[in-house]
N, CA, C and O atoms as a GROMACS GRO file, in nm:
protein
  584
    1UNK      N    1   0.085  -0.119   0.000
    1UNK     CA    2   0.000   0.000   0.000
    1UNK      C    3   0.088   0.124   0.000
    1UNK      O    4   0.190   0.143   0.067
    2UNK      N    5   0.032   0.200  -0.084
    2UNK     CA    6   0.123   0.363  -0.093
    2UNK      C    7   0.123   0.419   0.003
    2UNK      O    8   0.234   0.464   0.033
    3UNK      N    9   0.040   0.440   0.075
    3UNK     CA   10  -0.045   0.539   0.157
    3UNK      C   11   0.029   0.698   0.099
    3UNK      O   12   0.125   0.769   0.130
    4UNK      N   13  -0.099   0.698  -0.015
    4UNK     CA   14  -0.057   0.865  -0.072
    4UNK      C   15  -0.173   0.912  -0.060
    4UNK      O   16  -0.237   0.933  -0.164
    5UNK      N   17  -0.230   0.942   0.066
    5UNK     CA   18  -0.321   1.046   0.086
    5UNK      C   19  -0.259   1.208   0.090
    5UNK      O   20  -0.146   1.248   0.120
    6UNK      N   21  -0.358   1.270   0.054
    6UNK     CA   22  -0.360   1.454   0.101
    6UNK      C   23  -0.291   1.435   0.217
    6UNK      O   24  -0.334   1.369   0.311
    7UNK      N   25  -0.111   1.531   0.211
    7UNK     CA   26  -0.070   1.555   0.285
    7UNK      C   27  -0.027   1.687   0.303
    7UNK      O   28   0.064   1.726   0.376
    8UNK      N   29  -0.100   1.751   0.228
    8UNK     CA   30  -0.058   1.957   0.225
    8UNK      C   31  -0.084   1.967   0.332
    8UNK      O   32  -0.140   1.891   0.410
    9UNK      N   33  -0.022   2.115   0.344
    9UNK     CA   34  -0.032   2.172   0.472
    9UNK      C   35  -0.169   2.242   0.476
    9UNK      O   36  -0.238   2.265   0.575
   10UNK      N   37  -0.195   2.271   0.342
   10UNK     CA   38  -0.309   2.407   0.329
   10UNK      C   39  -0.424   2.316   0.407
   10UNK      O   40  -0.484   2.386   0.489
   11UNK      N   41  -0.484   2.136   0.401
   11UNK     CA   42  -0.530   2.104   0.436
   11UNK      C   43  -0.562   2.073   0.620
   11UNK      O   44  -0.677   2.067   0.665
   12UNK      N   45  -0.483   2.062   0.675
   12UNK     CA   46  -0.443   2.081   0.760
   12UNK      C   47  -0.451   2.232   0.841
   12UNK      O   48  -0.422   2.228   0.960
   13UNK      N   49  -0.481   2.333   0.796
   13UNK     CA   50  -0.454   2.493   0.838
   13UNK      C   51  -0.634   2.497   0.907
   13UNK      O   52  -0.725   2.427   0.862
   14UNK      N   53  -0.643   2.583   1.007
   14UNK     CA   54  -0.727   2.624   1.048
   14UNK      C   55  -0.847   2.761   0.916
   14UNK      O   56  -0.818   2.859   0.848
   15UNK      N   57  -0.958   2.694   0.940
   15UNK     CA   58  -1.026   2.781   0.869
   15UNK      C   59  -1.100   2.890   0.967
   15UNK      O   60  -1.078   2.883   1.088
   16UNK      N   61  -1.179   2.979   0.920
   16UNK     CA   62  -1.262   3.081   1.038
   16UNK      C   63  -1.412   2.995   0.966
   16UNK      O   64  -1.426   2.927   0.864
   17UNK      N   65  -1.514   3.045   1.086
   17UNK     CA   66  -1.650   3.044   1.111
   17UNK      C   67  -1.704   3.101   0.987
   17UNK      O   68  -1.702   3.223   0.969
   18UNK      N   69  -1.757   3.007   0.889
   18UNK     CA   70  -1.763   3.121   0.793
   18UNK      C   71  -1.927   3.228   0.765
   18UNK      O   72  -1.956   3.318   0.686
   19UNK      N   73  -2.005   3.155   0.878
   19UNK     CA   74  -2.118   3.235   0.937
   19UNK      C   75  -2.092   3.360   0.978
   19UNK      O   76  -2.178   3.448   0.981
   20UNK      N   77  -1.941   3.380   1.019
   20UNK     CA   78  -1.868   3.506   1.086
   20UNK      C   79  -1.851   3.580   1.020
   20UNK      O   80  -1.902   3.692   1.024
   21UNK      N   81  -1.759   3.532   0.926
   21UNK     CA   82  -1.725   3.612   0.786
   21UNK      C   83  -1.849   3.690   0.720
   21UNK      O   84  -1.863   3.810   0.692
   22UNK      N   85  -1.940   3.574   0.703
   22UNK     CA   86  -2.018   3.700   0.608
   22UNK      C   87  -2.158   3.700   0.688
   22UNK      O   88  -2.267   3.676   0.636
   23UNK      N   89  -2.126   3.741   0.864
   23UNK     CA   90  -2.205   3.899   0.936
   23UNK      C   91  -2.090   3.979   0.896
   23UNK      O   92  -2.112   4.096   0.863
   24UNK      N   93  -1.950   3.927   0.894
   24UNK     CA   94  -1.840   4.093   0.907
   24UNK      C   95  -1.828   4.137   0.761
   24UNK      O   96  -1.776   4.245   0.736
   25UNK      N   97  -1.885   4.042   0.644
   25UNK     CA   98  -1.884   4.132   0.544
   25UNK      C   99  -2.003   4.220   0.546
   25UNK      O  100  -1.982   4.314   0.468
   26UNK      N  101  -2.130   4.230   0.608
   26UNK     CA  102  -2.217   4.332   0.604
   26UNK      C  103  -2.185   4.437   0.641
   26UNK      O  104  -2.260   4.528   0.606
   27UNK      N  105  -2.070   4.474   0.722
   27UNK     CA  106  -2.045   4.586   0.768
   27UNK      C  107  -1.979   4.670   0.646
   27UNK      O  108  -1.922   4.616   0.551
   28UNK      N  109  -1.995   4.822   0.664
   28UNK     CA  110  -1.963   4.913   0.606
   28UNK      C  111  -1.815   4.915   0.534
   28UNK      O  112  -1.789   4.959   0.422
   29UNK      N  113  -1.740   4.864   0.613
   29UNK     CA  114  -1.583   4.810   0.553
   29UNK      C  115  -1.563   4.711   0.557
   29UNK      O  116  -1.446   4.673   0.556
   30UNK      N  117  -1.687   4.607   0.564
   30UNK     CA  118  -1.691   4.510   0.550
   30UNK      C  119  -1.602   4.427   0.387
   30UNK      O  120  -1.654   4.424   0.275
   31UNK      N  121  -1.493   4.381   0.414
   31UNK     CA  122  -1.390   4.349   0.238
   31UNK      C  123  -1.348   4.188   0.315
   31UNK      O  124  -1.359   4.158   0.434
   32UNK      N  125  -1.303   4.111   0.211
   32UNK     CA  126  -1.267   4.030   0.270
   32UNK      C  127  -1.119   4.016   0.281
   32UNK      O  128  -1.077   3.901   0.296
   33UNK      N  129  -1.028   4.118   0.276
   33UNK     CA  130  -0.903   4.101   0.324
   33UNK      C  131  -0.921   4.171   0.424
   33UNK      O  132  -0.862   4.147   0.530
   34UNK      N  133  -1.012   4.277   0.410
   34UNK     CA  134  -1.031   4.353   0.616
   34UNK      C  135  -1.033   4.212   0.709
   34UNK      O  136  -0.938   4.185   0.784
   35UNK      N  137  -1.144   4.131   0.697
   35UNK     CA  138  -1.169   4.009   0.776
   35UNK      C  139  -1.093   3.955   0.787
   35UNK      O  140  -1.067   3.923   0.903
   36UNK      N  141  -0.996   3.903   0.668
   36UNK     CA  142  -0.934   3.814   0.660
   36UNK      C  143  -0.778   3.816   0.760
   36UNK      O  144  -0.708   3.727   0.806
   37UNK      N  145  -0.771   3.990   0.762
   37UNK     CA  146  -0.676   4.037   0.862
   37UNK      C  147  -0.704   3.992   0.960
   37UNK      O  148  -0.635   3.895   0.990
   38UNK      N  149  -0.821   4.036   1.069
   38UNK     CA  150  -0.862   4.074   1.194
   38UNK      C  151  -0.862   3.955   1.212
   38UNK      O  152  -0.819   3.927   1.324
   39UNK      N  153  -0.906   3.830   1.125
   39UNK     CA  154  -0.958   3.745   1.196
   39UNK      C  155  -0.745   3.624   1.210
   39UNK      O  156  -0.697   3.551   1.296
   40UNK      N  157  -0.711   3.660   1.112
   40UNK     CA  158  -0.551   3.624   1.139
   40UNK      C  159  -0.486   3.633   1.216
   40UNK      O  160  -0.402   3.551   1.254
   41UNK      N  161  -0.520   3.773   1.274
   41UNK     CA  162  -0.478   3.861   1.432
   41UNK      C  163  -0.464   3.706   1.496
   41UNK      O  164  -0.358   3.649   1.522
   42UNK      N  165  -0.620   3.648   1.515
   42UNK     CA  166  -0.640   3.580   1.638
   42UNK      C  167  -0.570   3.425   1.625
   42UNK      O  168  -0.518   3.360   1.716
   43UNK      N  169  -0.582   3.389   1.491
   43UNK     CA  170  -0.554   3.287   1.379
   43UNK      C  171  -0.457   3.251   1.362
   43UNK      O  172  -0.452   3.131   1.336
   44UNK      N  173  -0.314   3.333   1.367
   44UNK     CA  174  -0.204   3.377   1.308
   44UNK      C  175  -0.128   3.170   1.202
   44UNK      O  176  -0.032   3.166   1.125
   45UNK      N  177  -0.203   3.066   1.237
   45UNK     CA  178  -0.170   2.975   1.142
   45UNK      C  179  -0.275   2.900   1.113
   45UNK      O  180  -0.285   2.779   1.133
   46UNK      N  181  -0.364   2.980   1.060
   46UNK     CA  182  -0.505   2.965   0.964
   46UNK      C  183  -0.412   2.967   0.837
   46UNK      O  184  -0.295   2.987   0.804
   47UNK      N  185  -0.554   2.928   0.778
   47UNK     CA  186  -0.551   2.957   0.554
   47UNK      C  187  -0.482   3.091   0.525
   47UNK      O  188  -0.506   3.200   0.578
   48UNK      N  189  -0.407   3.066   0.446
   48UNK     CA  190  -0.346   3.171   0.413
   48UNK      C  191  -0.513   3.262   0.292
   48UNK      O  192  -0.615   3.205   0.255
   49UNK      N  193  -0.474   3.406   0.268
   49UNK     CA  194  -0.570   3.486   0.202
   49UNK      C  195  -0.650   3.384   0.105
   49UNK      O  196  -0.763   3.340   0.129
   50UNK      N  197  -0.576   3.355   0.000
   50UNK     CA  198  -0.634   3.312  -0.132
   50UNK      C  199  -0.728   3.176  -0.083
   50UNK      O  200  -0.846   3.176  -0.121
   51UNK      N  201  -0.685   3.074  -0.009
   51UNK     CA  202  -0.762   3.004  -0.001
   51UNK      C  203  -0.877   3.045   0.119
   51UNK      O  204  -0.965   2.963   0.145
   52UNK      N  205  -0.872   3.175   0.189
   52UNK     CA  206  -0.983   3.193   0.286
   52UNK      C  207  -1.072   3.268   0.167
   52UNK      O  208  -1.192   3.242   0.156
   53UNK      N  209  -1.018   3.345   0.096
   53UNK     CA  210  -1.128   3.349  -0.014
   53UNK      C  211  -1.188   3.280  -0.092
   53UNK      O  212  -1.309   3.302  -0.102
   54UNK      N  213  -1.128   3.175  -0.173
   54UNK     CA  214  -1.169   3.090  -0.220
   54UNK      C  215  -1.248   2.992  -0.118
   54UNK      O  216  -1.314   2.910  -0.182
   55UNK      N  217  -1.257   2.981  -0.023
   55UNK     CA  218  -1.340   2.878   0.074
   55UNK      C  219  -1.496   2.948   0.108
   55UNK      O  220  -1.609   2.898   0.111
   56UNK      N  221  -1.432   3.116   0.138
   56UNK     CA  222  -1.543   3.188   0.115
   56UNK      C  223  -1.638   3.189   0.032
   56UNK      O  224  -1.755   3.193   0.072
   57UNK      N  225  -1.607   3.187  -0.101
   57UNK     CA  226  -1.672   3.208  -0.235
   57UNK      C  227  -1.751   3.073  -0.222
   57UNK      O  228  -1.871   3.097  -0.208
   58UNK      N  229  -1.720   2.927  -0.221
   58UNK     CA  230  -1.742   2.822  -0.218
   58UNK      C  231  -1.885   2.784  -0.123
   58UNK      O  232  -1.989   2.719  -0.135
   59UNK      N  233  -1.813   2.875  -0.021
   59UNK     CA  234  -1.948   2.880   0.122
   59UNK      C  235  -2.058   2.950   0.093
   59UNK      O  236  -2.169   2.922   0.138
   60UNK      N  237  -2.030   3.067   0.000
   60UNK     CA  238  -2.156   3.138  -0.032
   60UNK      C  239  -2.235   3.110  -0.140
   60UNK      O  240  -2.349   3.153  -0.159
   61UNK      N  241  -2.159   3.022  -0.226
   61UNK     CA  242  -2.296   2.937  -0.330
   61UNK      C  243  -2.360   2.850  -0.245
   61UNK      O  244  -2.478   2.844  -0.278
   62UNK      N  245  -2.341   2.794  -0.170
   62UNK     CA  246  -2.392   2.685  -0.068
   62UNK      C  247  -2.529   2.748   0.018
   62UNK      O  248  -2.594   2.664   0.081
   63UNK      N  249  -2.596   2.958   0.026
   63UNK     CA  250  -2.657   2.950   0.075
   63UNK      C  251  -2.745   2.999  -0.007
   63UNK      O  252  -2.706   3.044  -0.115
   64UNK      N  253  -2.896   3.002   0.033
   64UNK     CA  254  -3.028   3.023  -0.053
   64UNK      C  255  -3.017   3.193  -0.011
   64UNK      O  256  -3.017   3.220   0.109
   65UNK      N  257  -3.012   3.262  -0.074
   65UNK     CA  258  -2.994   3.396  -0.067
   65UNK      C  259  -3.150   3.426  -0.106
   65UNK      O  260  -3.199   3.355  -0.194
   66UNK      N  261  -3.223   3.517  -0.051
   66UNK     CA  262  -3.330   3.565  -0.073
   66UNK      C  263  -3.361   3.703  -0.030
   66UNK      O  264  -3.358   3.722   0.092
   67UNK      N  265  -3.390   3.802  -0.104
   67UNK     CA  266  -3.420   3.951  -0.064
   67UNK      C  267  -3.560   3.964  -0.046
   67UNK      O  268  -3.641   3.953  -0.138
   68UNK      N  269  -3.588   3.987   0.076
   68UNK     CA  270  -3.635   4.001   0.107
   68UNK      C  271  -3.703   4.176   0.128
   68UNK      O  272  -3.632   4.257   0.188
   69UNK      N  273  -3.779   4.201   0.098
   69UNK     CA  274  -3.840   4.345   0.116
   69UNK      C  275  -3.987   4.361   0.163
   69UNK      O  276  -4.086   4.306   0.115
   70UNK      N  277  -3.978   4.459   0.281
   70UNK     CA  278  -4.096   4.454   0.339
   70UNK      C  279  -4.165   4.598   0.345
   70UNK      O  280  -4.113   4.697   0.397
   71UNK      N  281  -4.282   4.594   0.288
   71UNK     CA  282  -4.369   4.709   0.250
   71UNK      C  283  -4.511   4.713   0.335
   71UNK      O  284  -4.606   4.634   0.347
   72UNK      N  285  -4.479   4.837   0.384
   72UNK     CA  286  -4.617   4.868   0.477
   72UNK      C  287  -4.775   4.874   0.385
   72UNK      O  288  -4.778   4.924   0.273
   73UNK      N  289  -4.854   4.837   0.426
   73UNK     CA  290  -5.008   4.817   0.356
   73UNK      C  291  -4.995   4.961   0.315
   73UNK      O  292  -4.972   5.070   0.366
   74UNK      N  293  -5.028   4.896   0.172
   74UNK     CA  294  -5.073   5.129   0.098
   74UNK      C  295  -4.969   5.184   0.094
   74UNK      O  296  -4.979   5.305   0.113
   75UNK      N  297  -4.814   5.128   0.068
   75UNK     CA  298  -4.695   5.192   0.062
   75UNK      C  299  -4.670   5.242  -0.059
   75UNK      O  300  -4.657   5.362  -0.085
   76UNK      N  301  -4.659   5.134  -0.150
   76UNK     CA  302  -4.647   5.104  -0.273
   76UNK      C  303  -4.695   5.041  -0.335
   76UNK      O  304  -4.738   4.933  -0.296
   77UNK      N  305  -4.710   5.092  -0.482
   77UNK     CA  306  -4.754   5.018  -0.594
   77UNK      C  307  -4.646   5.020  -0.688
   77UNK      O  308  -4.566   5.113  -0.698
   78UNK      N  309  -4.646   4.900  -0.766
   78UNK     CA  310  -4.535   4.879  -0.851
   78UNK      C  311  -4.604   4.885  -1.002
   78UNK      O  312  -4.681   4.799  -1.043
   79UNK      N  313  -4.560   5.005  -1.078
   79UNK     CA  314  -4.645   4.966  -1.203
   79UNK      C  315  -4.531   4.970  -1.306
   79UNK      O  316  -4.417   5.014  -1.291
   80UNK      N  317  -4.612   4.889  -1.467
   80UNK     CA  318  -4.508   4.910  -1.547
   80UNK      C  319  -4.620   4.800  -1.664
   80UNK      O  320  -4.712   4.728  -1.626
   81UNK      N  321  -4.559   4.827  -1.850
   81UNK     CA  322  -4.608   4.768  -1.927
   81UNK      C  323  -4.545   4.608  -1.881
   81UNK      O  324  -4.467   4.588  -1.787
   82UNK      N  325  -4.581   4.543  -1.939
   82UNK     CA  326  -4.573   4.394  -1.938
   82UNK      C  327  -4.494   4.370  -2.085
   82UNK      O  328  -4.550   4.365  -2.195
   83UNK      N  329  -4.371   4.360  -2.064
   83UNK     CA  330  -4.287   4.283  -2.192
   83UNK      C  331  -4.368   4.279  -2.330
   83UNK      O  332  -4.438   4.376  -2.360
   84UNK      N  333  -4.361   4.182  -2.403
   84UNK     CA  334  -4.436   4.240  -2.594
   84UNK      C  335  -4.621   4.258  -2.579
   84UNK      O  336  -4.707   4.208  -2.506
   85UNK      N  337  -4.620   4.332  -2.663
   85UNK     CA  338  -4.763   4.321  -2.735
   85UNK      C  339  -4.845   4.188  -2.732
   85UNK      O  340  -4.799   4.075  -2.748
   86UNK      N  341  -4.967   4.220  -2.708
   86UNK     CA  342  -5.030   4.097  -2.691
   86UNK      C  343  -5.142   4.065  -2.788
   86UNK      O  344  -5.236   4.138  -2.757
   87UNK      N  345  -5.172   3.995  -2.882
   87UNK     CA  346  -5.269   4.002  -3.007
   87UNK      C  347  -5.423   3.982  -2.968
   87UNK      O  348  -5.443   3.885  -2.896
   88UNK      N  349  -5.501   4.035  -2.992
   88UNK     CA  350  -5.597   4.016  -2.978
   88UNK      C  351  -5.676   4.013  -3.099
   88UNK      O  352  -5.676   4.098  -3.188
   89UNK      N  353  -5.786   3.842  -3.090
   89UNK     CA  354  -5.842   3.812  -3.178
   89UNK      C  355  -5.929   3.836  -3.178
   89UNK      O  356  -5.981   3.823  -3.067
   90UNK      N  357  -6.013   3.884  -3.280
   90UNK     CA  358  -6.168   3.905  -3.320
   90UNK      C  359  -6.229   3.715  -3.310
   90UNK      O  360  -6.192   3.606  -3.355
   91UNK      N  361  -6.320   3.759  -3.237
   91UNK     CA  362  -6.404   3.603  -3.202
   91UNK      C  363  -6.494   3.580  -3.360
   91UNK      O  364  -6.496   3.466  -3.407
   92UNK      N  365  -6.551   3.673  -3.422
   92UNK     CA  366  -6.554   3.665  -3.560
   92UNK      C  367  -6.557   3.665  -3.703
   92UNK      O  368  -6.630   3.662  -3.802
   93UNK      N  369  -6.394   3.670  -3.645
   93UNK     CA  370  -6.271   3.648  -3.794
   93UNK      C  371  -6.219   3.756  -3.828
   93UNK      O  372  -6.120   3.767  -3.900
   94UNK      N  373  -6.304   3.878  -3.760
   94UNK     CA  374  -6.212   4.001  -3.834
   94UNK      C  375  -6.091   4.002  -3.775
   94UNK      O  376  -6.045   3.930  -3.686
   95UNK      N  377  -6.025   4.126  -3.858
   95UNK     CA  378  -5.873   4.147  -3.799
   95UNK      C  379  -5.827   4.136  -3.657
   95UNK      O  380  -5.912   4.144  -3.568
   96UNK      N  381  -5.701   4.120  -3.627
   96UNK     CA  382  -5.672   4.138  -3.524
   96UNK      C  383  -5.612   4.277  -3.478
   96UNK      O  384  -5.562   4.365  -3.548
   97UNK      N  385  -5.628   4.276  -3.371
   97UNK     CA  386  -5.572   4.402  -3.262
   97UNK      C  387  -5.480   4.363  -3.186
   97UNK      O  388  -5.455   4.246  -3.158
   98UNK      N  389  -5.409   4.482  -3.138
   98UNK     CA  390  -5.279   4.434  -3.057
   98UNK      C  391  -5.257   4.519  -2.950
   98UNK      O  392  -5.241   4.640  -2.966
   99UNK      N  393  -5.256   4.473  -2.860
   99UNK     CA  394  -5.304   4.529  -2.694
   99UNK      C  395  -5.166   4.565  -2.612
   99UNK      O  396  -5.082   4.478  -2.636
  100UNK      N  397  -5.128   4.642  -2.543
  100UNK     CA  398  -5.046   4.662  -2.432
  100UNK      C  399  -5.041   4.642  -2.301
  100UNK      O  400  -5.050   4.752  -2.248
  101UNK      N  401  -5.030   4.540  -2.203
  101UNK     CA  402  -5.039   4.524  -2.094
  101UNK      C  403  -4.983   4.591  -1.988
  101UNK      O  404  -4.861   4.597  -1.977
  102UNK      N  405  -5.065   4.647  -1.900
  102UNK     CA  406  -5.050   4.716  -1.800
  102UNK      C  407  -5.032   4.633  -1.656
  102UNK      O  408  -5.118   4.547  -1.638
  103UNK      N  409  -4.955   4.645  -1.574
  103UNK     CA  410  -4.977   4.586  -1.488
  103UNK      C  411  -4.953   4.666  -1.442
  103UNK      O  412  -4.899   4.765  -1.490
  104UNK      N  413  -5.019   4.633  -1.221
  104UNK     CA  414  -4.989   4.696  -1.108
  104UNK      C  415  -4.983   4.648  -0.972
  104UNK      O  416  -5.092   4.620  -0.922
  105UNK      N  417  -4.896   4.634  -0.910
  105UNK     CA  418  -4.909   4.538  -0.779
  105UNK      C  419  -4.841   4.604  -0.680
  105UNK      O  420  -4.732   4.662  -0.682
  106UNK      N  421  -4.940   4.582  -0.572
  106UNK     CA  422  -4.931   4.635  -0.439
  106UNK      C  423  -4.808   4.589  -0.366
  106UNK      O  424  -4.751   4.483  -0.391
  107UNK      N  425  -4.776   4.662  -0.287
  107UNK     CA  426  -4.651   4.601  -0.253
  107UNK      C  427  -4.664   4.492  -0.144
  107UNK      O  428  -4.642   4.371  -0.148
  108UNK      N  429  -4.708   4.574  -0.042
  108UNK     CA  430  -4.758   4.479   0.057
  108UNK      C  431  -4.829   4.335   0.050
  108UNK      O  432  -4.781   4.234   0.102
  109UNK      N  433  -4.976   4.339  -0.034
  109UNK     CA  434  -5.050   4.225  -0.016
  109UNK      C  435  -5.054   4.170  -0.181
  109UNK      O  436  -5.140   4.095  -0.226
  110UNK      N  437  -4.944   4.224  -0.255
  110UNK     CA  438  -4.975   4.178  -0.398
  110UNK      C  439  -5.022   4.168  -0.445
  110UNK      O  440  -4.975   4.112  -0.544
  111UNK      N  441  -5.200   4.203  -0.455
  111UNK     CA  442  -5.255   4.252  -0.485
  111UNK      C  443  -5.259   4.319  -0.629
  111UNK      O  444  -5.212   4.432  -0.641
  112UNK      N  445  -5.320   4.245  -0.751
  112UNK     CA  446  -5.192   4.294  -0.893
  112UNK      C  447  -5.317   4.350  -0.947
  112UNK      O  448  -5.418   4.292  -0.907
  113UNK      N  449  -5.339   4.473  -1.048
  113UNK     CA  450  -5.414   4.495  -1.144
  113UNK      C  451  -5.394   4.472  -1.293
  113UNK      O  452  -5.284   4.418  -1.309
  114UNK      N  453  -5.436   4.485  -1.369
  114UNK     CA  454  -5.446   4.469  -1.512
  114UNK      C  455  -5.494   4.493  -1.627
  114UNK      O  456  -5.601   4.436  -1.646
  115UNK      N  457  -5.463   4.546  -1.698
  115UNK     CA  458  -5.566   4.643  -1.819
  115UNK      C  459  -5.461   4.624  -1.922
  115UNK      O  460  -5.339   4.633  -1.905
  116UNK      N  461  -5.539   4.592  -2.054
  116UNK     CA  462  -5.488   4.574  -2.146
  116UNK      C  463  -5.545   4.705  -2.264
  116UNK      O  464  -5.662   4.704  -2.302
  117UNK      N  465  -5.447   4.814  -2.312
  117UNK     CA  466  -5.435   4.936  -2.366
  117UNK      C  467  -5.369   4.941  -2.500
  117UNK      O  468  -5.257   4.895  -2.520
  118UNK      N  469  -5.451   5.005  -2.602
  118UNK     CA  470  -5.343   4.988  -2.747
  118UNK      C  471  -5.247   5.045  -2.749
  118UNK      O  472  -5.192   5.018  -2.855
  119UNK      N  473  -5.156   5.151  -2.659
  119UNK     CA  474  -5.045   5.183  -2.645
  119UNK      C  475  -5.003   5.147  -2.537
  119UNK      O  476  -5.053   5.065  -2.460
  120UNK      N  477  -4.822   5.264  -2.517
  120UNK     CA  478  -4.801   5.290  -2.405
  120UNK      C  479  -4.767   5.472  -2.395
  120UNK      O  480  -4.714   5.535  -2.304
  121UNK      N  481  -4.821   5.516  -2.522
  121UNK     CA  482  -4.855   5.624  -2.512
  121UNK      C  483  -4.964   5.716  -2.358
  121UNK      O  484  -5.062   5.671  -2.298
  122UNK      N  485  -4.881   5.870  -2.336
  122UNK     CA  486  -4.911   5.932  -2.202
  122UNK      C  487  -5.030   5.859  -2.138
  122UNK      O  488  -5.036   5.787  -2.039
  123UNK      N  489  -5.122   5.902  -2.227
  123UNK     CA  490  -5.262   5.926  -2.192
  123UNK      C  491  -5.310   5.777  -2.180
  123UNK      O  492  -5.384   5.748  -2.087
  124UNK      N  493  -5.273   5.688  -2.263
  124UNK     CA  494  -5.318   5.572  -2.166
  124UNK      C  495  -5.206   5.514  -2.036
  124UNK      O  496  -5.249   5.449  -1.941
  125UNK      N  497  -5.116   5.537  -2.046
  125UNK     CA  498  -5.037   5.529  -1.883
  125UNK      C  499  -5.099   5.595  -1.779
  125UNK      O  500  -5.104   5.546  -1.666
  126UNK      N  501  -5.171   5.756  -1.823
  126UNK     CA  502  -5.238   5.797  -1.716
  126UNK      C  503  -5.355   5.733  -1.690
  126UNK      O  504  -5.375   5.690  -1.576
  127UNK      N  505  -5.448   5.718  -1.787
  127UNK     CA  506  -5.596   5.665  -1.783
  127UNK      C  507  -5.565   5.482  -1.695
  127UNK      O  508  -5.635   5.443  -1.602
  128UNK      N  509  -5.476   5.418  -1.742
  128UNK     CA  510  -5.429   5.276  -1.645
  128UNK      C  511  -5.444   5.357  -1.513
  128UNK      O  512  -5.550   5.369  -1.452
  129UNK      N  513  -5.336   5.405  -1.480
  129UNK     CA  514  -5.340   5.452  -1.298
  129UNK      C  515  -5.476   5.526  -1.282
  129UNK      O  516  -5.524   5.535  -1.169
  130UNK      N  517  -5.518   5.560  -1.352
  130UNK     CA  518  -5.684   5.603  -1.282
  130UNK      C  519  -5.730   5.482  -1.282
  130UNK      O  520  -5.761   5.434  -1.174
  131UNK      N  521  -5.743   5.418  -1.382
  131UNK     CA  522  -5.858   5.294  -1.344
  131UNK      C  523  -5.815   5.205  -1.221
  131UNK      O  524  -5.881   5.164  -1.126
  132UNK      N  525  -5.696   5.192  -1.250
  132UNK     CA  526  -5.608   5.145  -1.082
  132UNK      C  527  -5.613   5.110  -0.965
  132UNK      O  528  -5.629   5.010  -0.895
  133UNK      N  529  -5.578   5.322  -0.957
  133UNK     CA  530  -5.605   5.364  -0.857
  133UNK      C  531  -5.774   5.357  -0.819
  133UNK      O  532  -5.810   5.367  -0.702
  134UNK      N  533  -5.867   5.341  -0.921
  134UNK     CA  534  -6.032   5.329  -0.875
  134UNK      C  535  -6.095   5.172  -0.838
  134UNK      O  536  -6.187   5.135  -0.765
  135UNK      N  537  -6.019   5.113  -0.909
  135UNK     CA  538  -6.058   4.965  -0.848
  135UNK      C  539  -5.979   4.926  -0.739
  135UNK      O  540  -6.001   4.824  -0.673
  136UNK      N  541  -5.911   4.985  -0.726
  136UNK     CA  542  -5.854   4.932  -0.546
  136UNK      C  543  -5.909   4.998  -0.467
  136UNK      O  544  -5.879   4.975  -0.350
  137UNK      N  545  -5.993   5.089  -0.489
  137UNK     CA  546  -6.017   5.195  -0.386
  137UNK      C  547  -5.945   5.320  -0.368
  137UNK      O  548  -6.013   5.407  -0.314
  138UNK      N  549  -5.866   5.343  -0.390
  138UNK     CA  550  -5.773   5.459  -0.414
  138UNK      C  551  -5.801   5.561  -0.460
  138UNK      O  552  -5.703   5.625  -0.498
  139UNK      N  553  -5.880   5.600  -0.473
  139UNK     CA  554  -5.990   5.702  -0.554
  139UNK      C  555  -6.134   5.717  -0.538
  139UNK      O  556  -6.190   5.608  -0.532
  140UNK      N  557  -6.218   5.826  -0.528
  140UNK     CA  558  -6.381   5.796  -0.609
  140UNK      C  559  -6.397   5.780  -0.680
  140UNK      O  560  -6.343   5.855  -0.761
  141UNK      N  561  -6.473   5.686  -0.727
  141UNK     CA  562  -6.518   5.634  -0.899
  141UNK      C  563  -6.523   5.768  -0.941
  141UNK      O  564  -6.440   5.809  -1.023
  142UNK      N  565  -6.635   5.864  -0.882
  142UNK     CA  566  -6.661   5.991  -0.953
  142UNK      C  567  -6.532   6.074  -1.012
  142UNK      O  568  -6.546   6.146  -1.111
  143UNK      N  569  -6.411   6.058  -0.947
  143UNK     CA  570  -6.289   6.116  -0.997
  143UNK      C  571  -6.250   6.107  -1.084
  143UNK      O  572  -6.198   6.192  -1.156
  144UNK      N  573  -6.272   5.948  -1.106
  144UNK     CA  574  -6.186   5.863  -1.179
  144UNK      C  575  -6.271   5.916  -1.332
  144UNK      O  576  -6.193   5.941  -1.423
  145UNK      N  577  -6.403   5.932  -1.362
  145UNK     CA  578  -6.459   6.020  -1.451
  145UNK      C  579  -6.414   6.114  -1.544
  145UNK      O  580  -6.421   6.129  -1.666
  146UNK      N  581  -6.358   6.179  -1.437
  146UNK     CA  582  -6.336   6.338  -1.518
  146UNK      C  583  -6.172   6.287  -1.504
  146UNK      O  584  -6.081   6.358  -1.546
   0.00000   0.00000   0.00000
């Protein structure tokens, strides 16, 4: 038997907490050679830089990252057209028309609206947020009128 296992040193070297690392990268000077210092201070025959970065990098595909954003009820609305044109068929046979989708969603309860407009010309961007703003409540119908 050879016995030729992994005998580097790099394997062998102390790594840091890497839960630690990245709370201390949230901070404002948060870098990872700042960390990689401070935490050496204590370390002094840990991973040398390249592989505490590289172990780093490795550790952070490993977590489910999710952004999270939290919006008070009636904060926001998110509006905007909806990607291509949308065709619309005559039920019988005449030509077709081609519609613009509007969308709008609340931030808080998601809550989405929808209107489909032959442009994205002013006046129907404005006339969308009136109707919008009137079916959520956000308005008096009577407003929404004139």
């Amino acid at each position: 038997m050879l016995n030729n296992h992994d005998k580097s040193v790099a394997q062998k070297k102390i790594t840091p907490d890497w839960n630690w690392v990245h709370e201390q990268m949230q901070r404002e000077d948060g870098t990872l050679e700042v960390i990689w210092c401070e935490w050496r201070e204590g370390c002094p025959h840990g991973v040398g830089y390249s592989a505490f970065t590289e172990h780093y990098r490795r550790w952070r595909k490993s977590l489910h990252i999710v952004m999270r954003q939290h919006h008070a009820p009636g904060d926001k609305l998110f509006v905007d057209f909806a990607g291509r044109t949308v065709e619309v068929r005559d039920p019988l046979g005449g030509p077709s028309s081609f519609a613009q989708i509007f969308v709008a969603v609340l931030g808080y309860s998601n809550l989405t609206y929808l209107e489909a407009v032959p442009s994205q010309k002013v006046e129907h961007w404005q006339q969308c947020h009136i109707n919008c703003f009137a079916a959520l409540g956000g308005v008096l119908c009577d407003a929404a009128q004139g």
